[in-house]
MARNUTI-705331 format. One record per residue (C-alpha): residue in three letters; chain; x, y, z. Coordinates in pm, 1 decimal. Example, Ala and Ser with C-alpha at 12.3 -4.5 7.8 and 13.67 -1.06 7.14 Angstrom:
BEGIN
ala, A, 1230.0, -450.0, 780.0
ser, A, 1367.0, -106.0, 714.0
END
This chain:
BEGIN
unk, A, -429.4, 6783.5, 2023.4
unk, A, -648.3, 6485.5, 1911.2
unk, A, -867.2, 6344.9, 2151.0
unk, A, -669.8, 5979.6, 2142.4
unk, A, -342.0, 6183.2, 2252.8
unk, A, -561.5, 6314.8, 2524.6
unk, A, -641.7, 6010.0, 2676.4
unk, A, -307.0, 5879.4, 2603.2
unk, A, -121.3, 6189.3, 2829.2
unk, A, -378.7, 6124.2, 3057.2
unk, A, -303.1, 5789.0, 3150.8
unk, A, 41.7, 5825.6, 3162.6
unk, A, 111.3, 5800.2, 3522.7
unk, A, -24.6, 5451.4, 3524.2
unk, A, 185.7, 5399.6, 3208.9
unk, A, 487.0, 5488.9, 3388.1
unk, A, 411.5, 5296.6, 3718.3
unk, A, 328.6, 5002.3, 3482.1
unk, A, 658.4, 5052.9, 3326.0
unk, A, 853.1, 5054.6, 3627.4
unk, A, 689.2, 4722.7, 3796.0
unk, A, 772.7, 4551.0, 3441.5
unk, A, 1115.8, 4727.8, 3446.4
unk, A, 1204.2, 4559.5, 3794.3
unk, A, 1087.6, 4200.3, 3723.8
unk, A, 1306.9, 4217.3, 3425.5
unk, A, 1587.0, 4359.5, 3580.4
unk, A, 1549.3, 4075.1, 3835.7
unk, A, 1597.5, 3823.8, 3508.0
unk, A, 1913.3, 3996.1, 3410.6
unk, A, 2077.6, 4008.7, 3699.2
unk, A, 1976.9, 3619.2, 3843.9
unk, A, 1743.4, 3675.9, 4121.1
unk, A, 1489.0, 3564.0, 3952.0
unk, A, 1610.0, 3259.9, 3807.0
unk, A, 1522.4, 3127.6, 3396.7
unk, A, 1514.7, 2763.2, 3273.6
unk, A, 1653.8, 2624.0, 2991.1
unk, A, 1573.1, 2309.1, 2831.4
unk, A, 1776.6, 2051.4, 2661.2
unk, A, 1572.9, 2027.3, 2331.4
unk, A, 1515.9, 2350.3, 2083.2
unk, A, 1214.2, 2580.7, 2214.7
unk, A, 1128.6, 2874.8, 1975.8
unk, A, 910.8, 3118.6, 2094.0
unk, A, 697.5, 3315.1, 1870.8
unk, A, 536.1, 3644.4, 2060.8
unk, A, 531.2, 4009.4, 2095.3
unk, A, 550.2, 4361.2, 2279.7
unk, A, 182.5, 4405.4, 2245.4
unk, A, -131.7, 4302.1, 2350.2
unk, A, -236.6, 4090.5, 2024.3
unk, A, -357.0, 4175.6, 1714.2
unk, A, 33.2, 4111.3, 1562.4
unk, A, -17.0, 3764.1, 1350.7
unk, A, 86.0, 3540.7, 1647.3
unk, A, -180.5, 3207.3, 1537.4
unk, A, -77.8, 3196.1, 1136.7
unk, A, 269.9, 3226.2, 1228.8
unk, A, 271.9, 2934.4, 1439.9
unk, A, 59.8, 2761.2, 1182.2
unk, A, 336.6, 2835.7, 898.4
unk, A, 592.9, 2702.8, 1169.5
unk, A, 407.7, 2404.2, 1216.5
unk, A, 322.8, 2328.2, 864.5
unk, A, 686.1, 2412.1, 775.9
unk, A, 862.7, 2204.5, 1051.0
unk, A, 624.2, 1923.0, 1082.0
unk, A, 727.5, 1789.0, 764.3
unk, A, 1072.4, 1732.4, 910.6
unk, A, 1051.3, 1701.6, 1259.8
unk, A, 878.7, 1621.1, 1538.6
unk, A, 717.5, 1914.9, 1699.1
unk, A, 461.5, 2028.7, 1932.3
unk, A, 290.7, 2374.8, 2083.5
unk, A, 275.8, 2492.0, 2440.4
unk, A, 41.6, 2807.2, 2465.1
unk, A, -163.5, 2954.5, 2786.9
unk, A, -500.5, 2895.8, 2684.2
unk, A, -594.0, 3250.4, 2711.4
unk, A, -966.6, 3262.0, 2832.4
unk, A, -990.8, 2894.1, 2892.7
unk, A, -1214.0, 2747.8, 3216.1
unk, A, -945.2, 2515.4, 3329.3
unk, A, -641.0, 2546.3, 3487.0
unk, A, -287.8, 2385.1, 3489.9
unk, A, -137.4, 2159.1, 3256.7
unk, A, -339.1, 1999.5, 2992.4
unk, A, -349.5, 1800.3, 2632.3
unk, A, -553.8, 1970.4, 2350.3
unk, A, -733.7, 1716.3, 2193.0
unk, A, -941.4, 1740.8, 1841.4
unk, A, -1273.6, 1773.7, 2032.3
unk, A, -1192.0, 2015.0, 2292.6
unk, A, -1393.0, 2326.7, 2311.6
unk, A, -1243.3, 2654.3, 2379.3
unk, A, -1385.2, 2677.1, 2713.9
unk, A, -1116.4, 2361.6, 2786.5
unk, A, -811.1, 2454.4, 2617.0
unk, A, -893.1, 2845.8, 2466.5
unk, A, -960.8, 2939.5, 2088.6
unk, A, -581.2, 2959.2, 1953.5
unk, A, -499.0, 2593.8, 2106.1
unk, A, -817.7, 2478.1, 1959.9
unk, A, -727.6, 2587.2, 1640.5
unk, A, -412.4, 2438.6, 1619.3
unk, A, -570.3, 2088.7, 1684.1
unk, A, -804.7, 2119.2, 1450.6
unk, A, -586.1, 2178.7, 1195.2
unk, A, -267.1, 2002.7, 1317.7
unk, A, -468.5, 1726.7, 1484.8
unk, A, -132.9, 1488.6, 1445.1
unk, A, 100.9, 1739.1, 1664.3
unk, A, 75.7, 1750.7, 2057.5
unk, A, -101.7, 2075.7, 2161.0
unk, A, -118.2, 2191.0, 2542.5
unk, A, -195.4, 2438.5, 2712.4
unk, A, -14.3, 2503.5, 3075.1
unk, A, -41.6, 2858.0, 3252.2
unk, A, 358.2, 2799.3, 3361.5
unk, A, 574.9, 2751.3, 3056.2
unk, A, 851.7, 2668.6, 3299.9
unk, A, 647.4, 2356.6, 3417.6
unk, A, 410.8, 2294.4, 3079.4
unk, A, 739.3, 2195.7, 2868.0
unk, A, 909.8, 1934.7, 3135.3
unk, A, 537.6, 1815.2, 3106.1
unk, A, 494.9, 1834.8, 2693.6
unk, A, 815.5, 1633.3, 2647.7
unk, A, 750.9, 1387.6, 2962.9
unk, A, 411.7, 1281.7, 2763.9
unk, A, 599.5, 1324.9, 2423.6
unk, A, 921.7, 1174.6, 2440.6
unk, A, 1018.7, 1169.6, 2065.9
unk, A, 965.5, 1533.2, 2023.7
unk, A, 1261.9, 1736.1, 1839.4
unk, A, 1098.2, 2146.3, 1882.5
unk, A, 875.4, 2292.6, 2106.6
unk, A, 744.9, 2613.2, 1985.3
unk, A, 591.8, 2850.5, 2266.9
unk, A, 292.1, 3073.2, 2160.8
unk, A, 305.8, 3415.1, 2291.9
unk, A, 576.1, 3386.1, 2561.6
unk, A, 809.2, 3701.9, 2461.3
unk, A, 681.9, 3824.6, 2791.0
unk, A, 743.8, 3514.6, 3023.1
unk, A, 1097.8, 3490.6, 3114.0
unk, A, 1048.8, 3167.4, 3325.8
unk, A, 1211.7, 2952.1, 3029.0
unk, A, 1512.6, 3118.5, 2818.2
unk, A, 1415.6, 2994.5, 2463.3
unk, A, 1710.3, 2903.0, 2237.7
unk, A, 1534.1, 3081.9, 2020.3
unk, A, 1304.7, 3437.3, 2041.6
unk, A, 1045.7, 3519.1, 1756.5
unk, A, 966.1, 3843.4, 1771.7
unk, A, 599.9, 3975.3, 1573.8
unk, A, 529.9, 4351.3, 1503.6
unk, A, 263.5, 4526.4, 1267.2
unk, A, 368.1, 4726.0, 930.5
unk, A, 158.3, 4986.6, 1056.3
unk, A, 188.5, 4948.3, 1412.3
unk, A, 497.7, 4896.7, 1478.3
unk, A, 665.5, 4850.9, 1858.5
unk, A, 816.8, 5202.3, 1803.4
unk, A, 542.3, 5405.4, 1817.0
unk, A, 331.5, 5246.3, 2060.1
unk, A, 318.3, 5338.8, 2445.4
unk, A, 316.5, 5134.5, 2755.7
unk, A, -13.6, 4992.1, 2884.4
unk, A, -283.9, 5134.0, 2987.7
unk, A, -211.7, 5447.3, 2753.4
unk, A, -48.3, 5193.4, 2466.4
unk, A, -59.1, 4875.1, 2399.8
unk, A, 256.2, 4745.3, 2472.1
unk, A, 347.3, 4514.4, 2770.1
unk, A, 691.5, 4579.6, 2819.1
unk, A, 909.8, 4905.5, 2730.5
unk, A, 1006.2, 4933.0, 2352.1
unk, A, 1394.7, 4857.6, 2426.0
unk, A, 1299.7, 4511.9, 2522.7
unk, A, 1353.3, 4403.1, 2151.3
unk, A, 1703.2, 4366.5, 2230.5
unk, A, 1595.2, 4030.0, 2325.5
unk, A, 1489.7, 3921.6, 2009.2
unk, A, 1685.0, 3695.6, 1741.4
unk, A, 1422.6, 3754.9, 1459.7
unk, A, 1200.2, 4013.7, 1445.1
unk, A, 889.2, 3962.0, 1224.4
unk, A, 697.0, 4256.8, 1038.1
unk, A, 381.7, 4145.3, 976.8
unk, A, 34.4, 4278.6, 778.4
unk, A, 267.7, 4436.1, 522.6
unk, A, 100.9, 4541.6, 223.7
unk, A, 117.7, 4326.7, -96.0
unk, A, 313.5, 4567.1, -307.6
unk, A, 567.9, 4638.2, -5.0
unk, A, 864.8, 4870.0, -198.3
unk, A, 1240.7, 4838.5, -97.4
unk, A, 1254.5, 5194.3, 33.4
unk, A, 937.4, 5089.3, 248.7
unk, A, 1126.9, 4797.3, 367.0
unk, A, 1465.0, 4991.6, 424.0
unk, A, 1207.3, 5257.2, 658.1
unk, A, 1101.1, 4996.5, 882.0
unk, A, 1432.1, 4832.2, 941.5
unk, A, 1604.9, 5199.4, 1003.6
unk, A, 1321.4, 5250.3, 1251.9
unk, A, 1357.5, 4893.9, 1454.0
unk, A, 1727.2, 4997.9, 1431.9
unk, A, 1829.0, 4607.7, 1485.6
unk, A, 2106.4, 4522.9, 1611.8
unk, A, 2378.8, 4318.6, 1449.6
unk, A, 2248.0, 3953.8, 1552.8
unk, A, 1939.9, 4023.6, 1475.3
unk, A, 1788.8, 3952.3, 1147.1
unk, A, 1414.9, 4115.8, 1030.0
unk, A, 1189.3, 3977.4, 771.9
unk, A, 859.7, 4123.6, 657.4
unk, A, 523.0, 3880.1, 570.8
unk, A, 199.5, 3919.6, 498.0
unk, A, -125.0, 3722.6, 486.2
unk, A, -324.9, 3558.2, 199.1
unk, A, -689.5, 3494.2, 252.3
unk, A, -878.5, 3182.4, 102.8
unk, A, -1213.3, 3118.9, 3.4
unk, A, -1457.3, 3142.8, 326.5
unk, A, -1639.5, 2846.0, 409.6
unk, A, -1951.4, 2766.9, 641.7
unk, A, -1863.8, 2717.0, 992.7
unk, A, -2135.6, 2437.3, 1007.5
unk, A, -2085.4, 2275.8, 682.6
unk, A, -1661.8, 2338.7, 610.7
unk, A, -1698.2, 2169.1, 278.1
unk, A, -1947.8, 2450.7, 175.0
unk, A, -1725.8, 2751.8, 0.8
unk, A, -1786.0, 3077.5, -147.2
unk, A, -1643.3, 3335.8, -316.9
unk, A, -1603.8, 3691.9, -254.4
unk, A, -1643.8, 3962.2, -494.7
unk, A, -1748.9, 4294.1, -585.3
unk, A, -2114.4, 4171.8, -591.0
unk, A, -2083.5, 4068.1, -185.7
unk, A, -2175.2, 4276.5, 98.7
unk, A, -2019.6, 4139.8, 433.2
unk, A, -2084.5, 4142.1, 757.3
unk, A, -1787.8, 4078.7, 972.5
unk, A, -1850.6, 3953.4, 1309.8
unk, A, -1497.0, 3964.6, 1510.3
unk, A, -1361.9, 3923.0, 1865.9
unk, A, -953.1, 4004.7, 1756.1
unk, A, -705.9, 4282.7, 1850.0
unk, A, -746.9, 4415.8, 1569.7
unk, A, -899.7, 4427.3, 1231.1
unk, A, -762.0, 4711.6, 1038.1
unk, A, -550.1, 4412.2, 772.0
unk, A, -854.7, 4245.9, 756.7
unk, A, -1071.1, 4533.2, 678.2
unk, A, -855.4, 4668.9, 414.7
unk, A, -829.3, 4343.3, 197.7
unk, A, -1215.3, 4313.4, 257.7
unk, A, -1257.2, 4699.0, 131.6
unk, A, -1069.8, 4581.7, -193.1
unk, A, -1203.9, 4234.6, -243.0
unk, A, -1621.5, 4322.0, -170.4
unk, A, -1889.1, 4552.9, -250.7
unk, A, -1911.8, 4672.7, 87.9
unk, A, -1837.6, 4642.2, 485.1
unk, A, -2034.7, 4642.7, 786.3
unk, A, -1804.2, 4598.1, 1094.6
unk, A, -1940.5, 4406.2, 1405.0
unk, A, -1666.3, 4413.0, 1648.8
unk, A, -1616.6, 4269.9, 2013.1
unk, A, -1304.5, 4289.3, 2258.5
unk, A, -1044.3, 4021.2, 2217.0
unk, A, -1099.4, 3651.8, 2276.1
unk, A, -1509.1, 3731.1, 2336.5
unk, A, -1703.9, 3482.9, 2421.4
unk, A, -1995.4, 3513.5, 2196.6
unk, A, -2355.4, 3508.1, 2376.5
unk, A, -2702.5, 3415.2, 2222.6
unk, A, -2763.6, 3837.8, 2223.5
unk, A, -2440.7, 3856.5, 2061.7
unk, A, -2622.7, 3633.8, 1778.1
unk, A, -2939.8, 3772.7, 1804.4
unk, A, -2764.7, 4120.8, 1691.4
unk, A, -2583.3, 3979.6, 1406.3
unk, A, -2892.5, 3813.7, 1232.6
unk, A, -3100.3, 4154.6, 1318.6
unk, A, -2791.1, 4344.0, 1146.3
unk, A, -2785.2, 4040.3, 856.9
unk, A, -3134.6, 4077.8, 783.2
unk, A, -3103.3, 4463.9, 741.1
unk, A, -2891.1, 4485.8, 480.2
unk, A, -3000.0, 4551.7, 180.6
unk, A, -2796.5, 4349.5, -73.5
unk, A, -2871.2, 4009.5, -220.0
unk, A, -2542.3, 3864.9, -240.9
unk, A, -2504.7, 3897.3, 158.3
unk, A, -2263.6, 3696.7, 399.9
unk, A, -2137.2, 3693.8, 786.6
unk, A, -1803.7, 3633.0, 769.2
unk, A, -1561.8, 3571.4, 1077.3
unk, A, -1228.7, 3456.8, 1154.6
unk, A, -1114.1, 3144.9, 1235.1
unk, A, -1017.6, 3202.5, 1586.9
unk, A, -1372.4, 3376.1, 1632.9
unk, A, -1499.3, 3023.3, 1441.7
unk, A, -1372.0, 2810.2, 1738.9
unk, A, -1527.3, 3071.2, 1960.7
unk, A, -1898.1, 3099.5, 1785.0
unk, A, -1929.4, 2703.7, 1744.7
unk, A, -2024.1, 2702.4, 2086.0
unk, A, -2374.6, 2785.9, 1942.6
unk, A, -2333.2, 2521.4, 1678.4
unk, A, -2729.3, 2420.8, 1803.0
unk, A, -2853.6, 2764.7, 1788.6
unk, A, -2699.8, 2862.6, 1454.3
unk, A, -2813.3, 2558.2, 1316.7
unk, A, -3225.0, 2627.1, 1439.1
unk, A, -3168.0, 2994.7, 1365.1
unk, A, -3038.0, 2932.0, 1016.4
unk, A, -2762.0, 3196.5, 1079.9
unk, A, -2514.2, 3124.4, 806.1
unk, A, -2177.6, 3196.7, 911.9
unk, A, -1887.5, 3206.3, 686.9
unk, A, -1480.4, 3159.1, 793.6
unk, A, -1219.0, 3343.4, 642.6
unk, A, -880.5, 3114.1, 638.4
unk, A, -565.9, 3301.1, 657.8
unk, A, -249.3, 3123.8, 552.7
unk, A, 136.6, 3345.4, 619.0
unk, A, 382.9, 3447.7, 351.4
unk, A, 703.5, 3549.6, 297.6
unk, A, 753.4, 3892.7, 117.6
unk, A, 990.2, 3903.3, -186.8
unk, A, 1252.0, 3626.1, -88.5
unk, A, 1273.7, 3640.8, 292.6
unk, A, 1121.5, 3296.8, 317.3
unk, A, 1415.6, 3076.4, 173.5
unk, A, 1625.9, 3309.8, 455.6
unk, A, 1411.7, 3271.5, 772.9
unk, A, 1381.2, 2925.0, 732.5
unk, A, 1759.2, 2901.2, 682.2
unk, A, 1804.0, 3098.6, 1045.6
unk, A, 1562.5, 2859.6, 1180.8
unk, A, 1740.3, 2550.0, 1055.6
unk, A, 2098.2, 2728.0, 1172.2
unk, A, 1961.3, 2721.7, 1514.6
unk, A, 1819.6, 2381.8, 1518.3
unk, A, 2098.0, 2198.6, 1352.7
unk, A, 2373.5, 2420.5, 1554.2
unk, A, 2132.7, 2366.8, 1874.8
unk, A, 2378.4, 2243.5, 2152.5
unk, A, 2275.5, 2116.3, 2553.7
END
């Protein structure tokens, strides 16, 4: 028995109490004790089982850019990690330690489209469309697990290669609720798939979701763009099999990342940190002491751009410390022709969308 099922047996009487608390509070949904809201405008919420790493920030981004051109919408996330509570307006030069890095991000690259951040969905929409009267959408940002507000409709993400199925509860998994909560979704997402994704691959993953008849599953994957410097954006490079990276990270996970890297570059150095880190002047004291080790001359840090919103909080020491940092941009697509067919489900709902 691998050590990692070890640890995983081990902890499985916390799984199972975990299980059974989360069990209860949704069996209190179902039945009406505990009571959900509904709004009388279209909320989608985009989210998963697990703790993160499952695409949640591009596929909000491909939402936006989509829907944006059409309609008016805005974004209601949490602000994971953020140093200020309740409701509150993202604005273009907020830092992360005011609205958190995924709200952040959206601003800076929707700066057009109302962005808040409110730890209660239930009271951060009322809010959202009080301040925004004109608004058509709301989509919520990881809120599969808050069953507060009833969204007209449910977005669910999962990973190609980690799929809900075969994960376990918290803390010997990584999922927050128990796999059979699915049932709740209307689409379910499979994300990170692999560029040359077959049809017997894609027949695989749908027999193991086992969907049921409402529910329709479409598979996506990422494309990367050229990296440019977090201090100078206008600055771009190009990878190759000359470059040597460095990739500083504070995500769920990497693995996607890492592969495409592993087929784009000459070589890999991982420098990873738990999710939503916030960065210290160590922290970048250890990447330039790991930078200036390697032994390459085409070198480059490269980081995400959630870790980018993240790591600007040293914008003055970075700059002094001549620490070039590159961002990788990641941008969602459709595999094969899902896209035309999601975005028909999505304009079903909206144009069938009823008070």
């Amino acid at each position: 028995m691998s050590d990692d099922i070890v640890i995983r047996v081990l902890l499985l009487p916390l799984a199972l109490l975990y299980g059974m608390v989360i069990g209860l509070r949704n069996l209190l949904y179902r039945i009406g004790l505990l009571r959900s809201v509904q709004f009388d405008l279209p909320v989608i919420s985009v989210g998963n089982l697990t703790v993160g790493g499952a695409g949640k920030s591009p596929h909000i981004e491909y939402l936006l850019r989509w829907l944006d051109q059409y309609i008016n919408v805005a974004v209601l996330s949490r602000g994971y990690g953020r140093k200020t509570e309740g409701y509150r307006p993202v604005s273009v030069i907020d830092s992360v330690e005011q609205a958190g890095d995924e709200p952040v991000q959206f601003k800076r690259k929707f700066p057009e489209v109302p962005i808040s951040v409110s730890e209660s969905r239930a009271l951060g929409v009322p809010e959202l469309v009080r301040r925004n009267p004109d608004l058509h959408c709301v989509l919520l940002d990881d809120a599969f697990q808050h069953l507060a507000v009833t969204p007209g409709l449910n977005i669910l993400l999962t990973e190609y290669n980690r799929p809900f199925t075969r994960d376990w509860l918290l803390p010997a998994g990584r999922l927050r609720e128990g796999r059979f909560e699915y049932r709740r979704a209307d689409i379910i997402l499979v994300t990170k798939c692999p560029d040359n994704l077959t049809a017997r691959q894609r027949l695989h993953m749908e027999q193991e979701i086992d969907p049921f008849p409402r529910q329709r599953v479409f598979f996506t994957k990422y494309s990367y763009g050229l990296p440019y410097e977090l201090l100078r954006p206008d600055l771009k490079r190009n990878l190759d099999l000359q470059t040597d990276v460095l990739l500083v990270s504070a995500i769920a996970n990497t693995d996607y990342l890492l592969q495409y890297l592993a087929q784009t570059v000459n070589s890999v150095q991982a420098l990873e940190y738990s999710d939503h880190h916030y960065f210290t002047e160590a922290d970048l004291h250890t990447v330039r002491r790991r930078f200036n080790a390697m032994p390459g001359q085409h070198n480059i840090i490269l980081t995400t751009e959630k870790d980018a919103t993240r790591l600007e909080l040293h914008r003055q020491f970075l700059w002094e410390s001549q620490i070039p940092i590159f961002v990788l941009p990641a941008v969602v697509e459709f595999c094969d022709n899902d896209e035309a067919e999601f975005q028909a489900e999505v304009k079903r709902f909206l144009m069938e969308f009823k008070v």
